[in-house]
N, C-alpha and C positions, 0 to 999 in steps of 0.2 A: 697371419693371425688377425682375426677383426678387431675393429678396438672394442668392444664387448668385452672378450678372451681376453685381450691384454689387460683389461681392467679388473675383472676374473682374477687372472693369475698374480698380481701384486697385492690383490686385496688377501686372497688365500696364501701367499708367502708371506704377507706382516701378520698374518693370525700366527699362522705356524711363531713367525721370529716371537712373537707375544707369549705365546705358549710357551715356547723353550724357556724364554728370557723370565717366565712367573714359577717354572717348576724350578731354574737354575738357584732363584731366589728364593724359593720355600726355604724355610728351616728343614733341616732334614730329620728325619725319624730318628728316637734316641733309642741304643736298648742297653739294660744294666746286665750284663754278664757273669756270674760268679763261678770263676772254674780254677783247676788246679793243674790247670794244660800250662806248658814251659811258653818262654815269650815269645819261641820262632814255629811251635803252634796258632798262637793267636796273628800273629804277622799272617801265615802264608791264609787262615780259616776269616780271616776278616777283611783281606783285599777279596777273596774271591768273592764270600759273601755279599761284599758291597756291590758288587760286576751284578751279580745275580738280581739282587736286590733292584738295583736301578731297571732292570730288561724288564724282568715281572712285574712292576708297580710300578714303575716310572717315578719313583722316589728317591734321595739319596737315605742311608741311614750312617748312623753314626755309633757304631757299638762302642759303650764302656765297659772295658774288662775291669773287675773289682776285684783286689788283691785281699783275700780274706784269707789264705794258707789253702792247706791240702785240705779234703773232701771231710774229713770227718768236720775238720774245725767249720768247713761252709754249711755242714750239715748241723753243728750244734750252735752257729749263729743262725741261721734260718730259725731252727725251732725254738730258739728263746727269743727272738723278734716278734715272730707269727703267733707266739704264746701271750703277746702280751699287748698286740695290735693289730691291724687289717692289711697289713703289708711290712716289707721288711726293704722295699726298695730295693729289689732285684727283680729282672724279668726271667732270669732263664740260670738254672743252674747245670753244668756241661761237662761231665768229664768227670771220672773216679768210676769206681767199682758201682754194681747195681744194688748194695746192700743199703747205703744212705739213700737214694732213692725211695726204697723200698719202706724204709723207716720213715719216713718225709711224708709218704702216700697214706699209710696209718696215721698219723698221728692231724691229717687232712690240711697238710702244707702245700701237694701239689694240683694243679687245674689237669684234667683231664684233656685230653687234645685228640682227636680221631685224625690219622693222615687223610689226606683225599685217596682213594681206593687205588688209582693207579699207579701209586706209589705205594703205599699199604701192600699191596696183593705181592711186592716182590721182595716184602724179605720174610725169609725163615721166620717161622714163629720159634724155633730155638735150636742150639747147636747140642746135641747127645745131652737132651734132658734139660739145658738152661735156656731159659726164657731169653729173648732176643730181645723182647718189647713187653710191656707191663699187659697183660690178657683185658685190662677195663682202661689201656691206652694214657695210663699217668707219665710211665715213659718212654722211651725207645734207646736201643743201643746204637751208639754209631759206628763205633771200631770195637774190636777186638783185643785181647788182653792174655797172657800167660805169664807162668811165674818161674822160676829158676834160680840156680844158682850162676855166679858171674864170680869169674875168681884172675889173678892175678896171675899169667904163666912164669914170669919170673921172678916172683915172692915163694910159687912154689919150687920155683928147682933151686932156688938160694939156699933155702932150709930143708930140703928135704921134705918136702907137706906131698900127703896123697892128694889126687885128682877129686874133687869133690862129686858126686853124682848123685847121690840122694839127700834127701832133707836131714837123717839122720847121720849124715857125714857132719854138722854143722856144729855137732856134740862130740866130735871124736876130740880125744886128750891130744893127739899131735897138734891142736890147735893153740892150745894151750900152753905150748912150749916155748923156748929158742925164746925166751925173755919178755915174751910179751902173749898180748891177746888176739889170736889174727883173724878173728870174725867182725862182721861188721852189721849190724843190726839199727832201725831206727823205733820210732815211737809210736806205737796203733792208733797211739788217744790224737794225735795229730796226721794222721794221712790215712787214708782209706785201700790205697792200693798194697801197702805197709798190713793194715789189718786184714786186708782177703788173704797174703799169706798166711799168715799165724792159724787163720781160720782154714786154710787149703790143709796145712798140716794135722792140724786135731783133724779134721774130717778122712783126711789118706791112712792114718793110723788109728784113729779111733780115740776118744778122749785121755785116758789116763796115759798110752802111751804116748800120745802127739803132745802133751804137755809135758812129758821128759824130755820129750825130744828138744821141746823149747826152752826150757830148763837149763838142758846141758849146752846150747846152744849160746842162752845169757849168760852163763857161765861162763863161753868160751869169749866172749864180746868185748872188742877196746870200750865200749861206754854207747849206749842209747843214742841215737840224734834225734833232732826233734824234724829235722826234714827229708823227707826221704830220696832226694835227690844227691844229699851228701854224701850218702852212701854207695853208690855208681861211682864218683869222684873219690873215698876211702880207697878203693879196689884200685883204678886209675893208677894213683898217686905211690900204691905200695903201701899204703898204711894199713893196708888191713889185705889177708889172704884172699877171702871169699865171702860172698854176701846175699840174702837173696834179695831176689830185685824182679819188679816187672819186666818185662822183657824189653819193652822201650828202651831204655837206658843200657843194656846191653848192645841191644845192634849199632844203637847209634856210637857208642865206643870200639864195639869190634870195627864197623866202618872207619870210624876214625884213627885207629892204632893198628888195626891188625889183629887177622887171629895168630897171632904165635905170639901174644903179648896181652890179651884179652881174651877169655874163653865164657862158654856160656852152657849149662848143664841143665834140661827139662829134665827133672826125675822121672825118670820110665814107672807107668801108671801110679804116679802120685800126685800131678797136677791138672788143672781143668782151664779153661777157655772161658772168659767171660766178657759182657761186656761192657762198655764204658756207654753209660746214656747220656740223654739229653731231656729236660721237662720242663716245666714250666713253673713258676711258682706261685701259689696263690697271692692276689693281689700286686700279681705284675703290672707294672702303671704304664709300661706299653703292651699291650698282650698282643694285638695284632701284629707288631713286628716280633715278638718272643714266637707266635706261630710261623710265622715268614721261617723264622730262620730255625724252626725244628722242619720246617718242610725241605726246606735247601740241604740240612745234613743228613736224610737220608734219599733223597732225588739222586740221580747217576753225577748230577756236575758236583754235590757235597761230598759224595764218596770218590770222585777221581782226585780230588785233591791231596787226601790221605793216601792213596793207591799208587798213584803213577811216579816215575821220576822226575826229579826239579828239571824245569826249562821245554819239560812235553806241552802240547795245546791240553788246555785245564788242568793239568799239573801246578803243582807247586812252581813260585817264582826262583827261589833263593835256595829254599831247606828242605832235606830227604826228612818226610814225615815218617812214612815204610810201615803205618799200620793195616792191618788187615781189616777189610770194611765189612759193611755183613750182608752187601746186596750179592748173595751166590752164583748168579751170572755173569756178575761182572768179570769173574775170574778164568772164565772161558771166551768170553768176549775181545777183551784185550789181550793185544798182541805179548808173549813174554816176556819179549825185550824192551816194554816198554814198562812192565809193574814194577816197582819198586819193594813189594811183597814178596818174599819167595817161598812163603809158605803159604797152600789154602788150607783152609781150617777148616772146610767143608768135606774137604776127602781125607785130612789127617784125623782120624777120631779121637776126641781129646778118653783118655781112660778112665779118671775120677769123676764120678756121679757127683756133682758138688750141689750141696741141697739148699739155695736160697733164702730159701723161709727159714727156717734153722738157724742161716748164718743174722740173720734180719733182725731176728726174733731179741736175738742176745747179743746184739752188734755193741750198745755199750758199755753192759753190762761184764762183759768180755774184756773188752778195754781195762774197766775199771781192776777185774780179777787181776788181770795181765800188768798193768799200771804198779799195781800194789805187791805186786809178788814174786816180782821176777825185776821189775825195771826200777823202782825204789827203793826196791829192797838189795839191790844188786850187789852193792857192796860185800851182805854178811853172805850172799850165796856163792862171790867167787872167793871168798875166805875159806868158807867150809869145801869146796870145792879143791880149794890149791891142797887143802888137807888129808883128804879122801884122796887123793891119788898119790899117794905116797906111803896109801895103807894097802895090805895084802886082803885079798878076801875082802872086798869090799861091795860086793853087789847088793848088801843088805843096806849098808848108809848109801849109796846111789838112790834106791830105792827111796829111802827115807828123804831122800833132799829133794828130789826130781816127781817126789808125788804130788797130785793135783789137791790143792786144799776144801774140795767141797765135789761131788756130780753133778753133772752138766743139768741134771733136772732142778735140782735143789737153785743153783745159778741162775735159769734161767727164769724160774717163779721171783727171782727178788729183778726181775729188769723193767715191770711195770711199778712197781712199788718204790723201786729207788728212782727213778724217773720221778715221778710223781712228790716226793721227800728227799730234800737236799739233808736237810738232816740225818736220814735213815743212811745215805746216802755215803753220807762224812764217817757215817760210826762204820757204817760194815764195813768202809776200806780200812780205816784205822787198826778196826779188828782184824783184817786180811795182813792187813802190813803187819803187827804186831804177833800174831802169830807165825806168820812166815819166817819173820827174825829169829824169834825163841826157838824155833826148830833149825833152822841153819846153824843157828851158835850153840846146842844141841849134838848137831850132828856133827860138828866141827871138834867138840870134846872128846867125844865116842870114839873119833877116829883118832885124837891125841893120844887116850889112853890107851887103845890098841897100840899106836907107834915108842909103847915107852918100855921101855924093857923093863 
């Protein structure tokens, strides 16, 4: 080597060492995260991210996951933030049902984002009729989602309980029995994947009777929770029969207990596939890393992470994620004994049309009905309820207890106006509650005096 080259070459290795040694020192990128993903979600979604992160940019970033609860409540802080200033200090909100979402993009909380095309071009635009990604690009799903019942195998052979299989088992009076209440239900107005059930159900049956069903179901209920992860752990523990549950929280207990100890029931065509997105939020104070990292979750390395099993190359480190992703190749691509999937959901056709806009529309408006009528009022409905079955010929107070207090039409015209009026807001639940009451303690009579000789 001449001394030219030699001199060349130390001059070109201290640039490099300078280089390394000013990016190792940059601050690194921050991004505010508001999701209702569990903590060995964000563990396994954040180390990979940052792997990712530093190849493509040559940056470090430093995601902060912000604990605001489940998806509605991230949803009803967002839109009272955004309502009242130019940002809300969130870049990216991740995870829950694609109804808040949806609600978010109305009401003009979220930034639009086009993936780069060749990532774009490979996912479905939707699974049997539901939207994959928002059609004007507000969000995109990342994983996949089904609903179910999860029940307890030996709570049921203790007591003698049937095997749960449909949504309407959830109201059967054997539940109700053997000294206590063995459903387990949580709260809509605080979790989102909580409210696409209740909303899966009215849509599989049809309004008046999918709100008996819910009905008889709160009825059958130890008590509301307010988080919906409590509820997987009710089932768990024995404290409660059967519950419905995203399907998450299912496998990860069957995995962990066994099926002859945890079971898990899709009701045959009465549940739908949806997804869990990711978007952006208006006035994200990093937006270029909130795009980073909506590019990275749906790219092949953000979806193997959810897909494969813990300890594969781009798998997870530590924790079986085991959701279904929604890039549809990948599912023939990868070898089977490496997915951690073992359903596709692209050759399983989900059977329930489940209609979006509809659920979007009245998302919490819904709530508020549901709030008022069934979960705080719960008290005087399992009163009239222990009463009514203990009367003969009673399908006429079932009826009467189990009916829906207004049409979905009439409901869904006050979701713009009580939105808009806390007050309005305050009286029609009040009204809702109040009449709910005087009819349960009503029907509670009705069935007294029948039972009195």
């Amino acid at each position: 080597m001449t001394p030219r080259a030699i001199t060349v070459f130390f001059v070109t290795a201290a640039l490099h060492c300078l280089s390394g040694c000013a990016n190792r020192n940059a601050p690194a990128d921050e991004l505010f995260i508001a999701s209702p993903h569990r903590d060995e979600i964000k563990e396994e979604i954040e180390r990979a991210f940052r792997s990712w992160y530093l190849r493509e940019l040559g940056r470090e970033v430093h995601p902060i996951w912000l604990d605001l609860g489940g998806s509605s409540n991230i949803q009803k802080y967002l839109a009272d933030r955004l309502s009242k200033g130019s940002t809300a200090g969130v870049d990216v909100f991740y995870g829950g049902g694609s109804d808040p979402f949806d609600a978010l993009k109305r009401q003009g909380h979220l930034i639009a984002y086009r993936l780069p095309e060749p990532i774009l071009s490979r996912i479905p635009t939707d699974l049997d009729g539901v939207p994959l990604y928002d059609p004007e690009h507000f969000w995109y799903g990342v994983v996949l989602s089904s609903f179910g019942i999860m029940y307890n195998n030996e709570v049921l052979r203790r007591l003698d309980f049937p095997t749960p299989s449909t949504w309407e088992d959830l109201g059967s009076l054997a539940y109700a029995q053997s000294g206590g209440r063995w459903v387990g239900m949580a709260d809509p107005r605080h979790s989102s994947s909580v409210h696409v059930i209740y909303e899966n159900i009215l849509q599989a049956y049809g309004w008046e009777r999918g709100f008996a069903v819910l009905a008889r179901a709160a009825a059958n209920t130890k008590d509301f929770v307010r988080e919906s992860s409590t509820v997987p752990r009710q089932v768990q523990l024995g404290e409660v029969a059967c519950a419905p549950v995203i399907d998450l929280y299912a496998f990860s207990l069957i995995t962990r207990e066994g099926p002859d100890r945890i079971g898990f029931a899709l009701p045959e065509g009465e549940t739908v596939v949806t997804p869990d997105p990711v978007g952006i939020v208006r006035g994200a104070p990093n937006q270029p890393a909130a795009e980073a990292f909506v590019r990275f979750s749906l790219c092949e390395e953000g979806q193997k992470v959810w897909m494969l099993r813990p300890g594969l190359p781009g798998g997870p480190n530590r924790y079986d994620l085991a959701r279904p992703g929604v890039l549809a190749h990948l599912y023939d691509e990868i070898p089977a004994d490496e997915l951690a999937v073992t359903i596709n959901p692209f050759k399983s056709k989900a059977a329930l049309k489940y209609d979006g806009r509809v659920a979007s529309k009245r998302w919490n408006v819904l709530n508020d009905l549901l709030g008022a009528v069934l979960i705080d009022s719960q008290s005087e409905l399992q009163q009239a309820w222990a009463v009514v079955q203990k009367t003969p010929n009673n399908s006429d107070l079932i009826e009467q207890l189990t009916r829906p207090p207004c049409d979905p039409e009439q409901m869904t015209k006050l979701a713009e106006p009580l939105r808009q009026s806390a007050r309005l807001r305050n009286e029609t639940i009040a009204t809702w509650m109040s009449d709910a009451r005087s009819r349960y303690r009503a029907v509670a009579e009705s069935a007294r005096r029948r039972n009195t000789p």
